[in-house]
PDB file with SEQRES, HELIX, SHEET and CRYST1 records, atoms N, CA, C and O in Angstrom:
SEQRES   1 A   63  UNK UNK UNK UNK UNK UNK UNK UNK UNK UNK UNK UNK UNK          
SEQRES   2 A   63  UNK UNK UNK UNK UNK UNK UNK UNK UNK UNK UNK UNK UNK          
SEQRES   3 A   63  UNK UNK UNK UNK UNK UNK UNK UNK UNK UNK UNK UNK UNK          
SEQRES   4 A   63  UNK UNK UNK UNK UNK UNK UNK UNK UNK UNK UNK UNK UNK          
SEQRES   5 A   63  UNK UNK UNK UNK UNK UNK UNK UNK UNK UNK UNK                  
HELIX    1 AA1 UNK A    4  UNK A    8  1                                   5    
HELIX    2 AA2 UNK A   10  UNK A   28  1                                  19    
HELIX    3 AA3 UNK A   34  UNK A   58  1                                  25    
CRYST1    1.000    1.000    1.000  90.00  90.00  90.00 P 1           1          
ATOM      1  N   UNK A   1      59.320 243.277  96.433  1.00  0.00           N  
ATOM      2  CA  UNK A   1      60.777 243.252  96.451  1.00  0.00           C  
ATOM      3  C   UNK A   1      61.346 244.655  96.676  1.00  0.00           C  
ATOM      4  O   UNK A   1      62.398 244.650  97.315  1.00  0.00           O  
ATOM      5  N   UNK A   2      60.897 245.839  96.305  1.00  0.00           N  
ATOM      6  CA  UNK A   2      61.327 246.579  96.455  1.00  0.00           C  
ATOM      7  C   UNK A   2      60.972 247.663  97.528  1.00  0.00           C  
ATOM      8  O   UNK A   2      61.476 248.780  97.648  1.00  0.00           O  
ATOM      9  N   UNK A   3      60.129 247.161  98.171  1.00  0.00           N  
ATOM     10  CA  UNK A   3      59.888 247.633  99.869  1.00  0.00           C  
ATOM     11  C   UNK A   3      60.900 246.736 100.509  1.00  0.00           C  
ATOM     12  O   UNK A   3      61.568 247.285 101.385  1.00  0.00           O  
ATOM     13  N   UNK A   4      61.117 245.685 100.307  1.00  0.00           N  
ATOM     14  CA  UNK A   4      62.432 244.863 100.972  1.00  0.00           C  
ATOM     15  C   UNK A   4      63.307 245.782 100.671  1.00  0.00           C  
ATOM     16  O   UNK A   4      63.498 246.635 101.539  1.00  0.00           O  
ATOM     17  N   UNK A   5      63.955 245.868  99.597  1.00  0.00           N  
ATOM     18  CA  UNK A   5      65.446 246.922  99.434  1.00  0.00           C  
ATOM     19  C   UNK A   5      65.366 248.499 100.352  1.00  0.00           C  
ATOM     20  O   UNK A   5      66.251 249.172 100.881  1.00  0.00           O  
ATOM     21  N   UNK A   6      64.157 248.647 100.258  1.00  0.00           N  
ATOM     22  CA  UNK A   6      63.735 249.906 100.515  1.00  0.00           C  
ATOM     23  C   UNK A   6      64.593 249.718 101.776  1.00  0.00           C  
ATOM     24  O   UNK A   6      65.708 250.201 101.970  1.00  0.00           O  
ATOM     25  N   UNK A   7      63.585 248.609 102.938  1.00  0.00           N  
ATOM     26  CA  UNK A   7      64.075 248.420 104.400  1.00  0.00           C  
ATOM     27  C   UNK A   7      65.156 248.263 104.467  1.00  0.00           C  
ATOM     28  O   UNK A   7      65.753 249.054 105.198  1.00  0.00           O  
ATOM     29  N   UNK A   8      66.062 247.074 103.686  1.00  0.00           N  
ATOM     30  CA  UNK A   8      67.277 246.886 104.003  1.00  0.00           C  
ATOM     31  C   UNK A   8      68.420 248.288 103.951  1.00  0.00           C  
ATOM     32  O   UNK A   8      69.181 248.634 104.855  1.00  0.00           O  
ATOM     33  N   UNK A   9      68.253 248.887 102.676  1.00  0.00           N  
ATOM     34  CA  UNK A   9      68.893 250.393 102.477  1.00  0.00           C  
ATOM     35  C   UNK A   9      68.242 251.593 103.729  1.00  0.00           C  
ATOM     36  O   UNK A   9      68.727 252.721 103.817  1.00  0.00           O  
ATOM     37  N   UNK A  10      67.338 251.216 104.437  1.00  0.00           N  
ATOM     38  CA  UNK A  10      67.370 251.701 105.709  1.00  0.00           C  
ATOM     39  C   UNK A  10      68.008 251.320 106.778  1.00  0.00           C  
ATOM     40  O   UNK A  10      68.952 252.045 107.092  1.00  0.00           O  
ATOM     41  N   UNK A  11      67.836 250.579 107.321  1.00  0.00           N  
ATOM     42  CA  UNK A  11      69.067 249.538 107.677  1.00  0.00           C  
ATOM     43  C   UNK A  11      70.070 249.379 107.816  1.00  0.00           C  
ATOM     44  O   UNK A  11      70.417 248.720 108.796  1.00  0.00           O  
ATOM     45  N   UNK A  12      71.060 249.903 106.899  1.00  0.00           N  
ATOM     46  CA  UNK A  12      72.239 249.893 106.532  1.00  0.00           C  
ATOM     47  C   UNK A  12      72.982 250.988 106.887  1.00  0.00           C  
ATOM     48  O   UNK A  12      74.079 251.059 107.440  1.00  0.00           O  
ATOM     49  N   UNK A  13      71.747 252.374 106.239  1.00  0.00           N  
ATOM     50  CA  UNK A  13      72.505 252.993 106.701  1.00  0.00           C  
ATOM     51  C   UNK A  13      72.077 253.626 107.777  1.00  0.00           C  
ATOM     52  O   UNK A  13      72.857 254.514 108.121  1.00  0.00           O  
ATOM     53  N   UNK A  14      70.947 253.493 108.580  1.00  0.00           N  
ATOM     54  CA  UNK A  14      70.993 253.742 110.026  1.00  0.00           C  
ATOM     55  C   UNK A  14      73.002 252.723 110.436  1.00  0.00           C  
ATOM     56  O   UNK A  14      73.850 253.379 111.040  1.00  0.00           O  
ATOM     57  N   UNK A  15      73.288 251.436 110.041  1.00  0.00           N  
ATOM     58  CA  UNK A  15      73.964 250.712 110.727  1.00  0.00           C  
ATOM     59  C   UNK A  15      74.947 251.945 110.617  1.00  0.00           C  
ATOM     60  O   UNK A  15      75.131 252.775 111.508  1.00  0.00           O  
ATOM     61  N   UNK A  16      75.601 251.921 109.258  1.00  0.00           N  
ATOM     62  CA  UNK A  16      76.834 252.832 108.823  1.00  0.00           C  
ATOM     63  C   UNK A  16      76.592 253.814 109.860  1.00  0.00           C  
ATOM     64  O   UNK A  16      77.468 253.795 110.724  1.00  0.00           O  
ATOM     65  N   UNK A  17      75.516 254.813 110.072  1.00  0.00           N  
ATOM     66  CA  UNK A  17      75.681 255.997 110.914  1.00  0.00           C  
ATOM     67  C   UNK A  17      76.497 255.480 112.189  1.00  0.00           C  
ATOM     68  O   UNK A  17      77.501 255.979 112.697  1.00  0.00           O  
ATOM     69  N   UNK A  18      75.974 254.648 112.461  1.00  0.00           N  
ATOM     70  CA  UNK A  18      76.355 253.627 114.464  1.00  0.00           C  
ATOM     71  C   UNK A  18      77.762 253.664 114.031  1.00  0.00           C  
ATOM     72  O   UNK A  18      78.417 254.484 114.674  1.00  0.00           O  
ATOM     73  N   UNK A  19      78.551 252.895 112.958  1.00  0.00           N  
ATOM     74  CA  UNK A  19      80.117 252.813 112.541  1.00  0.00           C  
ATOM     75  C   UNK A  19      80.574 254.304 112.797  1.00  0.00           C  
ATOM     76  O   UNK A  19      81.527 254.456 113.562  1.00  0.00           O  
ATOM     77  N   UNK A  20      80.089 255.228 112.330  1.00  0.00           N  
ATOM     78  CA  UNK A  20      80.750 256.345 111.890  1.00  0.00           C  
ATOM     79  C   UNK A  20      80.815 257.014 113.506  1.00  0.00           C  
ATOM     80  O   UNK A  20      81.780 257.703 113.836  1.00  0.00           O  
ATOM     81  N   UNK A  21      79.558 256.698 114.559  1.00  0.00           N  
ATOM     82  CA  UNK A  21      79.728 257.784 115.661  1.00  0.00           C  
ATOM     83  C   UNK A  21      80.784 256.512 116.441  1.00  0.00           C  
ATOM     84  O   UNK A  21      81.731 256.750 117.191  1.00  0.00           O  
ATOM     85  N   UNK A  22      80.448 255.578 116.143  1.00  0.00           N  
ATOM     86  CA  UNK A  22      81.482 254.487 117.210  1.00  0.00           C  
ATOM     87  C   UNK A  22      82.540 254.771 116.787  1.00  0.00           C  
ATOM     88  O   UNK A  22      83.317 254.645 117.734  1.00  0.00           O  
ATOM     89  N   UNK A  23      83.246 255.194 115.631  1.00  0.00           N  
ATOM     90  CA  UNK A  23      84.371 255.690 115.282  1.00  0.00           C  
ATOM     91  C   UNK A  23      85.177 257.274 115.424  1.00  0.00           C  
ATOM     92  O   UNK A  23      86.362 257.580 115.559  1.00  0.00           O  
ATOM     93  N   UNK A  24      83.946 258.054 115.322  1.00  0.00           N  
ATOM     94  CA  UNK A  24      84.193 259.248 116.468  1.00  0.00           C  
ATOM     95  C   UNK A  24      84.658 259.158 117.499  1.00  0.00           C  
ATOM     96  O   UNK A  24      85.851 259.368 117.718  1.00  0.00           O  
ATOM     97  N   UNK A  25      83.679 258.771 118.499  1.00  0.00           N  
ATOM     98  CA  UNK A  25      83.878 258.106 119.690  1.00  0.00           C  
ATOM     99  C   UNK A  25      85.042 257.724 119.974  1.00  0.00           C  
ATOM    100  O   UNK A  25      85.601 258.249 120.937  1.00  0.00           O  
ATOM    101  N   UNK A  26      85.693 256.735 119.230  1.00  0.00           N  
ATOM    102  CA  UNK A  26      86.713 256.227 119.594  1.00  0.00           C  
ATOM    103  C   UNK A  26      88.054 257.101 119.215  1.00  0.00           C  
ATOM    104  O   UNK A  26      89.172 256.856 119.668  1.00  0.00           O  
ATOM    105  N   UNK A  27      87.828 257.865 118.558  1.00  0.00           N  
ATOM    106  CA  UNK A  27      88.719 258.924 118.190  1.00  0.00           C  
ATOM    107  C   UNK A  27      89.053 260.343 119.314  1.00  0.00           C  
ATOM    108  O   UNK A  27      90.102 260.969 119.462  1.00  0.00           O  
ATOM    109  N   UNK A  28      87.952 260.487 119.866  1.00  0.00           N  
ATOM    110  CA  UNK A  28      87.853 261.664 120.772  1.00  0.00           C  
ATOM    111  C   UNK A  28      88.319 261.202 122.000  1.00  0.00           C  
ATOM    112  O   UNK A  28      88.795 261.977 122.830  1.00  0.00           O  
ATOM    113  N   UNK A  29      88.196 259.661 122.236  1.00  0.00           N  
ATOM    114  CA  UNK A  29      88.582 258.812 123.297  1.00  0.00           C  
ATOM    115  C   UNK A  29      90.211 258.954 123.589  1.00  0.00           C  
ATOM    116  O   UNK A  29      90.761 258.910 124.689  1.00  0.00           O  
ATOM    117  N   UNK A  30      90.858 259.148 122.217  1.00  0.00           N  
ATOM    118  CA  UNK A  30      92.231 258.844 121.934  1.00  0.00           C  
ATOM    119  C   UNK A  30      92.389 257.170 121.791  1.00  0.00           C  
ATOM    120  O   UNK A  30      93.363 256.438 121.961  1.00  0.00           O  
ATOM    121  N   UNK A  31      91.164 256.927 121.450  1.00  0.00           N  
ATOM    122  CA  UNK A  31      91.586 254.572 121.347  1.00  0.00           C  
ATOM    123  C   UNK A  31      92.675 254.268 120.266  1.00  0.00           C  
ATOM    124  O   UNK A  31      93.467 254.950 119.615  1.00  0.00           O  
ATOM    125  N   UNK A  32      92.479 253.438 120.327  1.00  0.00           N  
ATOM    126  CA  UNK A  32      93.502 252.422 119.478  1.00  0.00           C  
ATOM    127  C   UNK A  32      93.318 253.410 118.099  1.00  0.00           C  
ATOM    128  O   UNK A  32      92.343 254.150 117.969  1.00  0.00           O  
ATOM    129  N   UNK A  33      94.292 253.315 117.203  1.00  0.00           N  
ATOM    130  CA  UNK A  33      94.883 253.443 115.917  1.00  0.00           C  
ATOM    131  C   UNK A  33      94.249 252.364 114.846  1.00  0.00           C  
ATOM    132  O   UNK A  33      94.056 252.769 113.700  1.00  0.00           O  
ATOM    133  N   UNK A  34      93.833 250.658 115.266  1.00  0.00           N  
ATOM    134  CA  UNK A  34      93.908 249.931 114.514  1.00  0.00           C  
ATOM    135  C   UNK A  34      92.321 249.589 114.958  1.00  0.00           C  
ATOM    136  O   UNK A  34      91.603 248.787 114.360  1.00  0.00           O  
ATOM    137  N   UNK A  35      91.949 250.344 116.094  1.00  0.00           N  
ATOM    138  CA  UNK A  35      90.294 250.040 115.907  1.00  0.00           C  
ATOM    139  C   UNK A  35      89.620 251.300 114.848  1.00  0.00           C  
ATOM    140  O   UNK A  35      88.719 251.063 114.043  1.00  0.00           O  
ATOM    141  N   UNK A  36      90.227 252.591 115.028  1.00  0.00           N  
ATOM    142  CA  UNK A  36      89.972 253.489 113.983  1.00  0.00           C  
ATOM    143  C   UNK A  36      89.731 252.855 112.854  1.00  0.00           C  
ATOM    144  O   UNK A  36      88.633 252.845 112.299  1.00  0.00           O  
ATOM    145  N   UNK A  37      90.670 252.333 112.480  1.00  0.00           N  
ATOM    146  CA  UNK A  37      90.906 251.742 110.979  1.00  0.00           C  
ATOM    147  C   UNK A  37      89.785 250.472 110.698  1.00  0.00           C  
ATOM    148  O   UNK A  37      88.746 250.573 110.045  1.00  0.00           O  
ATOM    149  N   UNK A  38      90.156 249.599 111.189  1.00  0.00           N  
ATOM    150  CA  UNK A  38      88.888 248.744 111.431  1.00  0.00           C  
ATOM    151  C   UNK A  38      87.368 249.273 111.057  1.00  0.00           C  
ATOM    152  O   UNK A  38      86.534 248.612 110.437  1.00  0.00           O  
ATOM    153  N   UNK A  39      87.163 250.827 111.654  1.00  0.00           N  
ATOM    154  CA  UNK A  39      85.886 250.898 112.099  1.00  0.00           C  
ATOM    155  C   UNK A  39      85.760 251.698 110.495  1.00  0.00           C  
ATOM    156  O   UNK A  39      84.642 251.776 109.986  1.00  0.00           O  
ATOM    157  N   UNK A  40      86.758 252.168 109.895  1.00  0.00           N  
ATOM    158  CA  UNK A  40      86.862 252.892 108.888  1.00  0.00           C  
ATOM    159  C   UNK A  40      86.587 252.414 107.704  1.00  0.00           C  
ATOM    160  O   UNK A  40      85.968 252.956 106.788  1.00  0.00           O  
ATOM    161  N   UNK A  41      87.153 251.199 107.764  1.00  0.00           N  
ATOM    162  CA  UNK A  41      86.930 249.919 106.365  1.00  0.00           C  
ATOM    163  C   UNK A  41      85.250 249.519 106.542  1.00  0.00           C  
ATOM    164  O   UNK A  41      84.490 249.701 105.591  1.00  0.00           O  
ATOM    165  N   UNK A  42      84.779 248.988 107.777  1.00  0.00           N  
ATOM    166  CA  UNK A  42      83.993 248.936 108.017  1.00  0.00           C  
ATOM    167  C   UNK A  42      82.688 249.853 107.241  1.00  0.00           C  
ATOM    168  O   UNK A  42      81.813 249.304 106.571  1.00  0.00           O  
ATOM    169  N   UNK A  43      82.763 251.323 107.482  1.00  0.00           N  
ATOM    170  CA  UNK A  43      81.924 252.253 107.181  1.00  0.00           C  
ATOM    171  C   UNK A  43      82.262 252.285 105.895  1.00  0.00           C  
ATOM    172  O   UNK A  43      81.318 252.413 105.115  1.00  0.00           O  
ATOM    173  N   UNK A  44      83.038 252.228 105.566  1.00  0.00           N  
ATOM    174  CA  UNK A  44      83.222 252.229 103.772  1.00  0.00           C  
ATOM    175  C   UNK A  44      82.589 251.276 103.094  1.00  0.00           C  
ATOM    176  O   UNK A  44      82.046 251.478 102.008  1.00  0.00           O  
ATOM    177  N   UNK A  45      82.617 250.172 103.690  1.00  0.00           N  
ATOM    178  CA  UNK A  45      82.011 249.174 102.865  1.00  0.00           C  
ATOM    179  C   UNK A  45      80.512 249.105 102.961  1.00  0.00           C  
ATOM    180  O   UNK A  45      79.779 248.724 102.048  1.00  0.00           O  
ATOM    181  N   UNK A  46      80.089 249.545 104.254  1.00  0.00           N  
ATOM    182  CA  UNK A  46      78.743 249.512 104.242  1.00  0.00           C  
ATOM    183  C   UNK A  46      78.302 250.457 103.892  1.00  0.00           C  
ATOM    184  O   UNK A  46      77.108 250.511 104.189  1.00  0.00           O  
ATOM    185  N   UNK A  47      78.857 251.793 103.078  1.00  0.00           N  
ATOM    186  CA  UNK A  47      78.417 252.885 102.498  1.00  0.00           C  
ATOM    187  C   UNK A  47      77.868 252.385 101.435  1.00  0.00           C  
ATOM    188  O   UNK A  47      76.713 252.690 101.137  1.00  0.00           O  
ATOM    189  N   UNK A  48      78.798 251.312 100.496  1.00  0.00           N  
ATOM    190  CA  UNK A  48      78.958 250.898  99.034  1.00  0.00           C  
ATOM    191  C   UNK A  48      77.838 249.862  99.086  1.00  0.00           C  
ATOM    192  O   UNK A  48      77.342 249.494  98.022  1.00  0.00           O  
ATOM    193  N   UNK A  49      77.434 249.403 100.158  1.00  0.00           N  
ATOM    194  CA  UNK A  49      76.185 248.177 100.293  1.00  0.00           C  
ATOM    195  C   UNK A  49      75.272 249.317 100.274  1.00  0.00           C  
ATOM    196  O   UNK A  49      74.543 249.228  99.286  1.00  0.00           O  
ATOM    197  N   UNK A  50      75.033 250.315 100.952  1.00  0.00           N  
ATOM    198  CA  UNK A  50      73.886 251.146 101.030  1.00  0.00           C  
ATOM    199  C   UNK A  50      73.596 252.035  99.826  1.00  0.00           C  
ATOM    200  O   UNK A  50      72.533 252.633  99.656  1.00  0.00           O  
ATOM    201  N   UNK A  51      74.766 252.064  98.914  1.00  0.00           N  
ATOM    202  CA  UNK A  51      74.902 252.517  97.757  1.00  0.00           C  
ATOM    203  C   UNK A  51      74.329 251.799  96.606  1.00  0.00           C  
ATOM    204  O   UNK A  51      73.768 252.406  95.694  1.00  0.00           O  
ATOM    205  N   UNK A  52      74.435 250.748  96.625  1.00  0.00           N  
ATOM    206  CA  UNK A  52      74.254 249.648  95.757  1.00  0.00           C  
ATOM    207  C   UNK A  52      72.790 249.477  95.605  1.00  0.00           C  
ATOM    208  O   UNK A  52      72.073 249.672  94.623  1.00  0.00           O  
ATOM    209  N   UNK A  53      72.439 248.962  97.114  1.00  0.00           N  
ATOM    210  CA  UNK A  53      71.044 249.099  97.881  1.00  0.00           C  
ATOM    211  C   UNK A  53      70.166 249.950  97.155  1.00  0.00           C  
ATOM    212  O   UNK A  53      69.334 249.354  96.471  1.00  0.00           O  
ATOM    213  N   UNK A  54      70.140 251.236  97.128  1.00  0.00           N  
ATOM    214  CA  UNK A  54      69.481 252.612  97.269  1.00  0.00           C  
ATOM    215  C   UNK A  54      69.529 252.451  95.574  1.00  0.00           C  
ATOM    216  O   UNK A  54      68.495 252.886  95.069  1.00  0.00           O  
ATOM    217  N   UNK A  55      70.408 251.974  94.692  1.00  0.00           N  
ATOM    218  CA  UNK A  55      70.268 252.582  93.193  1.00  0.00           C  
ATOM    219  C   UNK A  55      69.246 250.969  92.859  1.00  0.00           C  
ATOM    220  O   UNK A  55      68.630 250.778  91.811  1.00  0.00           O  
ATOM    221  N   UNK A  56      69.288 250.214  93.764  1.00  0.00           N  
ATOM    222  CA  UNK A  56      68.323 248.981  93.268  1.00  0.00           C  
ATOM    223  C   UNK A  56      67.058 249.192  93.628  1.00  0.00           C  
ATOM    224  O   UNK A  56      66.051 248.651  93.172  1.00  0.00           O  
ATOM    225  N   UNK A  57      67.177 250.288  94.764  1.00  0.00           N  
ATOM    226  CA  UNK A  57      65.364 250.528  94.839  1.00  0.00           C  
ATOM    227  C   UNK A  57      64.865 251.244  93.831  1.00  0.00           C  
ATOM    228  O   UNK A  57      63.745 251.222  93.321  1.00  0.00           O  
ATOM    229  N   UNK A  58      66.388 252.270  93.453  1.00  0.00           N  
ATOM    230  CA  UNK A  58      65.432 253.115  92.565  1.00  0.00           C  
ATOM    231  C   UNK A  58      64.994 252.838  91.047  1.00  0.00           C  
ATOM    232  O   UNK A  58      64.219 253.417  90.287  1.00  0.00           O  
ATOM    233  N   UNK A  59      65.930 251.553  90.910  1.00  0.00           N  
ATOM    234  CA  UNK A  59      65.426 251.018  89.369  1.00  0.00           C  
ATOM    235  C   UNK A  59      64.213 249.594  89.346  1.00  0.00           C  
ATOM    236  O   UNK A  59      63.802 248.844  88.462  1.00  0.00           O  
ATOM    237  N   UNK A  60      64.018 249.707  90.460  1.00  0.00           N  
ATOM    238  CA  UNK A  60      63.090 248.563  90.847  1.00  0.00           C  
ATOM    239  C   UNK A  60      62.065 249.512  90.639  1.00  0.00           C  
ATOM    240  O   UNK A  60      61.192 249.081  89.887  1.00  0.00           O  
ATOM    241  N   UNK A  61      61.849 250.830  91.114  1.00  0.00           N  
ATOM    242  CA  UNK A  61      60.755 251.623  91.511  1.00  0.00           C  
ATOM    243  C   UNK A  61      60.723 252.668  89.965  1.00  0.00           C  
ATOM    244  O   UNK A  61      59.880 253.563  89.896  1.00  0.00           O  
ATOM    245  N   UNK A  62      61.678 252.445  88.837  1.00  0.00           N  
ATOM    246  CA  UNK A  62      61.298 252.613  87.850  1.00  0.00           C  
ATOM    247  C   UNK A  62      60.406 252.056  86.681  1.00  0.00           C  
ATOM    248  O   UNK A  62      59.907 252.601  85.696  1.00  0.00           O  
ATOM    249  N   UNK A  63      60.396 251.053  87.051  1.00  0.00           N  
ATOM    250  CA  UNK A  63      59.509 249.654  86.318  1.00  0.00           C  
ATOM    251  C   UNK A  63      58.233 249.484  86.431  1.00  0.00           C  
ATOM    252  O   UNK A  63      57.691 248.510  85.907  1.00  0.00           O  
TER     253      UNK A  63                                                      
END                                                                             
């Protein structure tokens, strides 16, 4: 189970990184205002999954 969390908290936040440059990106572009935002909620939340993630490997891997 906790090589699963391991992967998934890899995973995640490889994904989050992809949010954060697609949101660069779209910033340097001058894009939309409401895809910014979008892409912003987005990375936040999957910070807090990768957050969550990462403190369950490490109490899995305390046991």
């Amino acid at each position: 189970m906790s090589s699963f969390l391991t992967y998934m908290a890899l995973l995640v936040m490889i994904v989050t990184a992809g949010v954060l440059l697609a949101g660069l990106v779209n910033m340097m572009r001058g894009g939309s205002g409401n895809t910014s935002q979008k892409l912003m909620r987005a990375r936040v939340m999957l910070q807090g999954l990768a957050v969550i993630l990462i403190v369950g490997v490490l109490l899995l891997a305390k046991h």
